[in-house]
N, C-alpha and C positions, 0 to 999 in steps of 0.2 A: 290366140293362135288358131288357127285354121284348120281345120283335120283333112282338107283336100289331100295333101301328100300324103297322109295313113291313111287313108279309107276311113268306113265307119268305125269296125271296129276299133282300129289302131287310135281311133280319136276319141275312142268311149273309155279304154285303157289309159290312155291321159290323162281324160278328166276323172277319174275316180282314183289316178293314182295322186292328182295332184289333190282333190278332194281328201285323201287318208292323208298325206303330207298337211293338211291344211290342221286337220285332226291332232294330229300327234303334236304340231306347234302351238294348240292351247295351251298344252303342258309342259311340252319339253323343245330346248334352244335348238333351232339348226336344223330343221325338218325338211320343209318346202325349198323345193331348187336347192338341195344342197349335195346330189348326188355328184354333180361333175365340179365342186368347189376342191380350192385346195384340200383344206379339212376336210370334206368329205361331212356324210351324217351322222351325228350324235347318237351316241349309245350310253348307257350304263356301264358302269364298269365293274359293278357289284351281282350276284348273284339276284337277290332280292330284287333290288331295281332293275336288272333284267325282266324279272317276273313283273313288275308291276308294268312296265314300257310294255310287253306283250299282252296283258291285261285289258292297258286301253288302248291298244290297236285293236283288237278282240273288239272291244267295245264299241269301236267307232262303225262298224262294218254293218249293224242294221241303222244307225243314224245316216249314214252315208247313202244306203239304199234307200233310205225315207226322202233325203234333200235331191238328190239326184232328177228324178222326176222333175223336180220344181226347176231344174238346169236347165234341160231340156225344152221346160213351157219356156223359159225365161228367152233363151238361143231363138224360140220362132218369135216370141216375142220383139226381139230384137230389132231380127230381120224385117218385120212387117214396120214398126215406131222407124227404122230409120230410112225407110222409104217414104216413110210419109215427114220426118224430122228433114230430109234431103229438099221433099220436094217446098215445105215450108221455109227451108235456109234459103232458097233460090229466089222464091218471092218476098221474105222479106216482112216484118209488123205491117209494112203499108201494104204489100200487096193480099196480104192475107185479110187487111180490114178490107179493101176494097172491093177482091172476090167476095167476102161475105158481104157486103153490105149491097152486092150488084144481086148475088144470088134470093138475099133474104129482099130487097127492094122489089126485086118482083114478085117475087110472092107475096108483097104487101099490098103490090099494083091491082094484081090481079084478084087479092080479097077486096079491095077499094072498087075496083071496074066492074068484077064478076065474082061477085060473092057466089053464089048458086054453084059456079064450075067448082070450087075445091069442096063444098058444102059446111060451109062455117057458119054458127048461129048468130044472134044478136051482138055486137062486141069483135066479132072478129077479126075485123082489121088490128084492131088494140092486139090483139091476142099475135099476131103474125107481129106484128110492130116490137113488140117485147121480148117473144122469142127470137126474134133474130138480132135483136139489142144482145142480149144473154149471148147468143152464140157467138157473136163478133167479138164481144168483149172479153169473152172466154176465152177463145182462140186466140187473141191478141194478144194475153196475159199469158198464154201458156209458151208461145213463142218467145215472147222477151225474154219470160226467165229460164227459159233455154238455153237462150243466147248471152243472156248476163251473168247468169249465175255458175255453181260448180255443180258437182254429183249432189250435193243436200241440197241444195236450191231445185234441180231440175224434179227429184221423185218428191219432194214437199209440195210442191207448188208446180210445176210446167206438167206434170202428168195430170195431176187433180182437174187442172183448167180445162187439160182438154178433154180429158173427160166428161167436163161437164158441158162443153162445147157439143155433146153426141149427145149424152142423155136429158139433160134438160129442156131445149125449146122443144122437140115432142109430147113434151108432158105439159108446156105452158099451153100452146096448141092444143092439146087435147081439153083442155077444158073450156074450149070455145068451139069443136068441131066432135060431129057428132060419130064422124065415120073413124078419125083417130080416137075418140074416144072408147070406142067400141072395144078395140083392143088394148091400148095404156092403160085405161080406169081399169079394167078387170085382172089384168096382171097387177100392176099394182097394187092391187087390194090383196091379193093372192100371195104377194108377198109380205105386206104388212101386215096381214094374219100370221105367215110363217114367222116372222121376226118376232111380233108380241106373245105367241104362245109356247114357241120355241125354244128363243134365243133370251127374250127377258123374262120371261116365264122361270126360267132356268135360275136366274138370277133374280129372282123375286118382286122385280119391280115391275109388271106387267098390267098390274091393276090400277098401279099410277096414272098410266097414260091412258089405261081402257078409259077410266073415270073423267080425265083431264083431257083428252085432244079425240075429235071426232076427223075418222077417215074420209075428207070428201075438200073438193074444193084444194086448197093449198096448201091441204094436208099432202098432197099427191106430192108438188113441188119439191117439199121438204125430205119426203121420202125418199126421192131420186136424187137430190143433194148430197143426201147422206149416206146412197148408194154411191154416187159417183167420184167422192170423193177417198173413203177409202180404198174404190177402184182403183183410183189413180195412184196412192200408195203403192198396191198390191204389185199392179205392172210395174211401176219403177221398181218396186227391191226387186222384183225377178229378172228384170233387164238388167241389175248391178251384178245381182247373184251370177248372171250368166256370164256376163263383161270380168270378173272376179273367177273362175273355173275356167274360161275358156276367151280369154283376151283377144282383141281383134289384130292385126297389124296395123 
């Protein structure tokens, strides 16, 4: 639903009313859209069960306030994925192989004719050749299962791809050019420190991989993989989350 007819607020009162309705039908029947039904919304009919239906309504109202937010990301989210999900439907698996393959072919051209102009080392041609293999195929991949699959298909698999269609051939790149390098290698070390002393650190297995995997080379790869894919998780649920609070027409 659209909040243009309420305003802001009147569509921020929506979604959190329909948010606590969401709430209360964990537990009890007849919650959500059930104000203008015949029956009408479920109550208690007992004292006690009064108290406890007002309990976890009570309850739901800093939970609410916590998912809310996440609405929100999900709503701009949306709006940006299906400007670009539009402009991808229009073109099509082929035409999307064949703008990437137009766009990454020259820049293979021009590693192959003039290497010096982008500043690529030894390898670089290879290195433009494969990342825009990755990127096409990615892209490829994340459109299909766009268009073939459902809701679990699209944030399993069509989010992840294209994610990886963005984060990836920068990072293959960079291990062949000195001037992306300069920036990808350093961030990503920057985070693969946060990650190892952080996040597994936390969970004890941090000296495993200090001991067993050295940061360099296509260590880099794996790490942006592994960013990019739970990325593409994270945006699909928020885009569902959003689609789920505040439906489109």
């Amino acid at each position: 639903m659209s909040t243009g007819s309420h305003g802001v607020v009147g569509g921020i009162r929506i979604d959190l009313n329909r948010l606590h309705e969401t709430w209360m039908e964990l537990v009890y029947p007849r919650q959500r859209n059930a104000n203008d039904t015949v029956l009408g919304t479920w109550t208690p009919d007992s004292s006690v069960g009064l108290a406890l239906y007002r309990l976890w309504s009570a309850l739901g109202v800093p939970v609410i306030a916590l998912v809310y937010p996440l609405v929100l990301c999900g709503v701009v989210l949306r709006y940006q994925t299906r400007r670009i999900d539009g402009t991808a439907t229009r073109l099509g698996v082929v035409g999307v192989v064949l703008l990437s393959v137009v766009a990454w072919g020259g820049l293979a051209a021009l590693a192959r004719l003039e290497p010096g102009s982008i500043d690529l080392v030894s390898g670089g041609f290879t290195a433009v050749v494969v990342a825009g293999g990755v990127a096409t195929l990615s892209a490829a991949l994340a459109v299909t299962f766009r268009r073939v699959g459902g809701r679990g298909t699209t944030v399993a698999l069509a989010y992840p791809f294209a994610m990886t269609a963005i984060f990836l051939p920068p990072v293959v790149a960079a291990l062949y050019s000195t001037t992306v390098a300069s920036v990808v290698i350093p961030a990503s070390d920057s985070l693969s420190r946060w990650f190892l002393y952080e996040v597994l650190a936390a969970v004890g297995v941090a000296e495993f991989f200090i001991e067993n995997f050295e940061r360099e080379g296509i260590a880099y790869v794996i790490i942006w993989l592994g960013i990019s894919i739970p990325l593409g998780w994270v945006l699909g649920l928020l885009v569902t989350l959003a689609d789920f609070v505040r439906p489109t027409e």
